[in-house]
C-alpha positions in Angstrom: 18.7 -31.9 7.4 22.2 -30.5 8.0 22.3 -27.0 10.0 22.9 -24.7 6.5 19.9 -26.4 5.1 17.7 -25.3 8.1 18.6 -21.5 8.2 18.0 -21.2 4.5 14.9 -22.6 5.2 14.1 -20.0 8.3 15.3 -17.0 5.8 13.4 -18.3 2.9 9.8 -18.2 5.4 10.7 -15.4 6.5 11.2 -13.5 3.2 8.4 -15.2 1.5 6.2 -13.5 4.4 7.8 -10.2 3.9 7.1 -10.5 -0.2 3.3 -11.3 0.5 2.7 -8.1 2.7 4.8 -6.1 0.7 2.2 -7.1 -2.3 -0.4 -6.3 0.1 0.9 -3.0 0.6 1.3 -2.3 -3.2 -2.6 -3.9 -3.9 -3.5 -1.2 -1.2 -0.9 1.7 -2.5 -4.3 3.7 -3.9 -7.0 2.7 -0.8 -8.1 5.9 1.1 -6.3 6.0 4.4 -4.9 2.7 4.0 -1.6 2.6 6.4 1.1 0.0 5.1 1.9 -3.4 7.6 5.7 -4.1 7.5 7.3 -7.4 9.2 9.7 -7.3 12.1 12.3 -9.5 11.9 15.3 -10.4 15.0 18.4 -12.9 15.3 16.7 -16.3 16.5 19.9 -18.3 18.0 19.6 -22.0 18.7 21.3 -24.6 20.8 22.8 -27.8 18.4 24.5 -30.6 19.3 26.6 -33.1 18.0 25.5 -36.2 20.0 28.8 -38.0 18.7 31.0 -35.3 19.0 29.5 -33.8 22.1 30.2 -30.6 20.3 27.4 -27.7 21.6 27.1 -24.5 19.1 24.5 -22.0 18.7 22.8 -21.8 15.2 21.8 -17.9 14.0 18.0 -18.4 12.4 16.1 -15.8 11.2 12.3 -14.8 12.6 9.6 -12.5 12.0 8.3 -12.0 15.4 5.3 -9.6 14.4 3.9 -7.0 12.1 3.6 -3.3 12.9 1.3 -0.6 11.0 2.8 2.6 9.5 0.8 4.9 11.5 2.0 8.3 9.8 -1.0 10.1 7.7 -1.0 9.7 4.0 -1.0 13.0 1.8 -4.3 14.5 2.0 -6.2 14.9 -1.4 -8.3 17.3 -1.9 -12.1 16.8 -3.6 -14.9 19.4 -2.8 -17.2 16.8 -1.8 -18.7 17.8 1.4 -19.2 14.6 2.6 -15.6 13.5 1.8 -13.7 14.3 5.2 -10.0 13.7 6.6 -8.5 13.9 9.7 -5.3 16.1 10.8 -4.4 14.1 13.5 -3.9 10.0 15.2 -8.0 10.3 15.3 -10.0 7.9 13.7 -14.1 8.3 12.9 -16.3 5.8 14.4 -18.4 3.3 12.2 -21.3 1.4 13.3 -21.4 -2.3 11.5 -23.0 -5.4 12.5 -20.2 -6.8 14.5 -19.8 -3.6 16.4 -18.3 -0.4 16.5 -15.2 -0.3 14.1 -12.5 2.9 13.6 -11.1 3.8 10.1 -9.5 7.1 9.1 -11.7 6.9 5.4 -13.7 9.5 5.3 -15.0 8.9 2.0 -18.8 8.9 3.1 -21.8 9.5 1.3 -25.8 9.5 2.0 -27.9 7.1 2.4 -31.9 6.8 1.5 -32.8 7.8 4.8 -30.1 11.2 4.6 -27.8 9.1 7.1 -24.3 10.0 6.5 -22.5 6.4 6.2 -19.1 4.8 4.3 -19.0 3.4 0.8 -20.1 0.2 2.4 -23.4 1.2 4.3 -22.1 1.4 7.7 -23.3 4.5 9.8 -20.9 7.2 10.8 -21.4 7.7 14.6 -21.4 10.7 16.3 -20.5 11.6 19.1 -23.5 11.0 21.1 -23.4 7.4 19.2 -26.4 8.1 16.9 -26.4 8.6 13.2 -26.1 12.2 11.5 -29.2 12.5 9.5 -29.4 15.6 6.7 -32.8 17.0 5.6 -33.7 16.0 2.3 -34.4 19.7 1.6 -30.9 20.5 2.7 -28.9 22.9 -0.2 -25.6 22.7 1.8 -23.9 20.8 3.9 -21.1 22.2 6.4 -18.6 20.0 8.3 -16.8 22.3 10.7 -13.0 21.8 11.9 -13.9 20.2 14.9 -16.8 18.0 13.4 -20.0 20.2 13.8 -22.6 19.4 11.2 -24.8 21.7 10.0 -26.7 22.0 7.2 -28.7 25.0 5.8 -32.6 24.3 4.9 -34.8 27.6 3.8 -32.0 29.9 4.1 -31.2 28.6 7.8 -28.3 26.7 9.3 -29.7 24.1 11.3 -26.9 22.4 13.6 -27.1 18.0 13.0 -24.9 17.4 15.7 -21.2 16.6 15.7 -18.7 13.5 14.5 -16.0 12.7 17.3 -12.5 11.8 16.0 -11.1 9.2 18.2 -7.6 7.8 19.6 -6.3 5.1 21.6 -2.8 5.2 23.7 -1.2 2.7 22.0 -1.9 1.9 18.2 -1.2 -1.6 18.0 -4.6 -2.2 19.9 -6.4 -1.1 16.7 -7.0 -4.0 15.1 -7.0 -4.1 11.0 -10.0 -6.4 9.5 -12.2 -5.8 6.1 -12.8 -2.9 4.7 -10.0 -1.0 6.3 -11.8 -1.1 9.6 -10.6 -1.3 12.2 -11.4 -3.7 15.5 -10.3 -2.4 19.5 -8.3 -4.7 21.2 -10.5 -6.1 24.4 -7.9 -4.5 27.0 -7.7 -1.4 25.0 -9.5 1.8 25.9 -10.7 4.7 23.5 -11.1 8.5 24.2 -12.1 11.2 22.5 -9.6 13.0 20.6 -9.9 17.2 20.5 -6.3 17.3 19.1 -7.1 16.2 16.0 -9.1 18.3 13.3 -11.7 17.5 10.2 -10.8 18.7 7.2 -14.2 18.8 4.9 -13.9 18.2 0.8 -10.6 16.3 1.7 -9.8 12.4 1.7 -6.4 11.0 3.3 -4.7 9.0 1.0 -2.7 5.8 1.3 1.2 6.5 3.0 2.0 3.7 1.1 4.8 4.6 -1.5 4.1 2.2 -4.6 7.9 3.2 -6.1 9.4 2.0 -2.9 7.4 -0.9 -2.0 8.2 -1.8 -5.9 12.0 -1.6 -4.8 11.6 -3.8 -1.3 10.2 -6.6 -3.7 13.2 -6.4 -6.0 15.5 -6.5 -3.1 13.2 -9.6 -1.3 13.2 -11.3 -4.6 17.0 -11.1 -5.2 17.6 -12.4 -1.6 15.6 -15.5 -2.2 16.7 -16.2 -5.5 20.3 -16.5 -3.7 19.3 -18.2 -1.0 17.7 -20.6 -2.9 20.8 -20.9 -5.3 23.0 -21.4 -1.8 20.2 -24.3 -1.0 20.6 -26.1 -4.6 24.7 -25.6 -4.0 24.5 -27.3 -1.0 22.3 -29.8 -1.7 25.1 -30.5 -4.3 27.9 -30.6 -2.2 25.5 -33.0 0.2 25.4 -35.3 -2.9 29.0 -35.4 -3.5 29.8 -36.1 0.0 27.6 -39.3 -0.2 29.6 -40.3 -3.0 32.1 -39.7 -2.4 31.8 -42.1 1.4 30.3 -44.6 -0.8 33.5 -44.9 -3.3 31.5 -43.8 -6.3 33.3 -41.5 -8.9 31.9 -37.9 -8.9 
């Protein structure tokens, strides 16, 4: 394969990558709290040479080293459901699930049969002494303070459940994206408590994820590769002509 051939074929990876987490992004444009994944792409230069020619030149490729995470919140949207809560902040709650504890910054919650305050999905919310918040059954409201105290008032009294910890780590790329927007802590990561940030109750965080614009990224991605490819088919032409032209056949 001649050297045009090959970086068409690095930019068309490459972009074809970029289109499938762009759909992901747009698929995920209305998920609570989801935070969009872009692709980071640098100049990959290689060493040819022309064995015959003993010719030595450096061929620009194109790479998509990693993926990084738009960490900025999404607009908050507000619900009066006192177990819906958001956080103004980098925290994230902590969920309990089978394979461990798991982060996410959807606080779309709800009860369980046994009171247990837990996500769409079952999992227990934690707090902050690691156990689950349980509400009386007889409880007539329910009061998520600012900095995560739960209380709920039973007979007229406010009894005090306990409290739910927002938590950070120093550097989010350890956090880990799996199912369920859930998120998995990096094994040499460390996480701390987090009093900077705030719960907002009767609020969700929605997606940052800007559906218009992702809509115009995939425009532009599918533009690019429709011209790369049609530079691929004109080469391949010229290629062809070559051939036949060294062989003495009439074009």
């Amino acid at each position: 394969m001649e050297t045009p051939s090959y970086i068409a074929l690095s930019s068309q990876s490459a972009l074809r990558r970029q289109l499938g987490m762009i759909a992901h992004n747009i698929a995920n444009a209305n998920t609570t709290a989801y935070q969009g994944e872009y692709l980071v792409f640098q100049e990959y230069v290689d060493d040819t040479k022309d064995r015959k020619a003993g010719d030595l030149r450096d061929v620009s490729l194109v790479q998509d080293i990693a993926s990084v995470r738009d960490t900025a919140a999404g607009p908050l949207l507000r619900t009066d459901n006192p177990l819906d809560l958001a956080i103004v902040g980098d925290g994230f709650f902590a969920i309990e699930t089978d394979e461990g504890t798991r982060y996410t910054r959807n606080g779309s919650f709800t009860l369980n049969t046994d009171g247990e305050i837990v996500t769409s999905s079952g999992h227990i919310v934690q707090m902050d002494n690691g156990q689950a918040a349980r509400i009386p059954p007889d409880a007539s409201v329910i009061e998520i303070s600012r900095d995560g105290v739960i209380s709920a008032r039973v007979d007229g009294d406010d009894l005090r459940i306990g409290r739910i910890q927002p938590y950070r780590v120093e550097n989010s790329e350890s956090l880990l994206r799996g199912h369920e927007n859930l998120y998995k802590l990096a094994e040499d990561a460390d996480v701390l408590a987090d009093a900077d940030s705030q719960i907002v109750q009767g609020s969700i965080e929605q997606s940052n994820v800007t559906a218009v614009l992702e809509m115009t990224s995939m425009i532009d991605v599918v533009r690019t590769y429709s011209s790369v490819s049609r530079m691929v088919q004109s080469e391949h032409e010229r290629q062809q002509r070559a051939i036949r032209t060294l062989a003495g056949q009439s074009t």
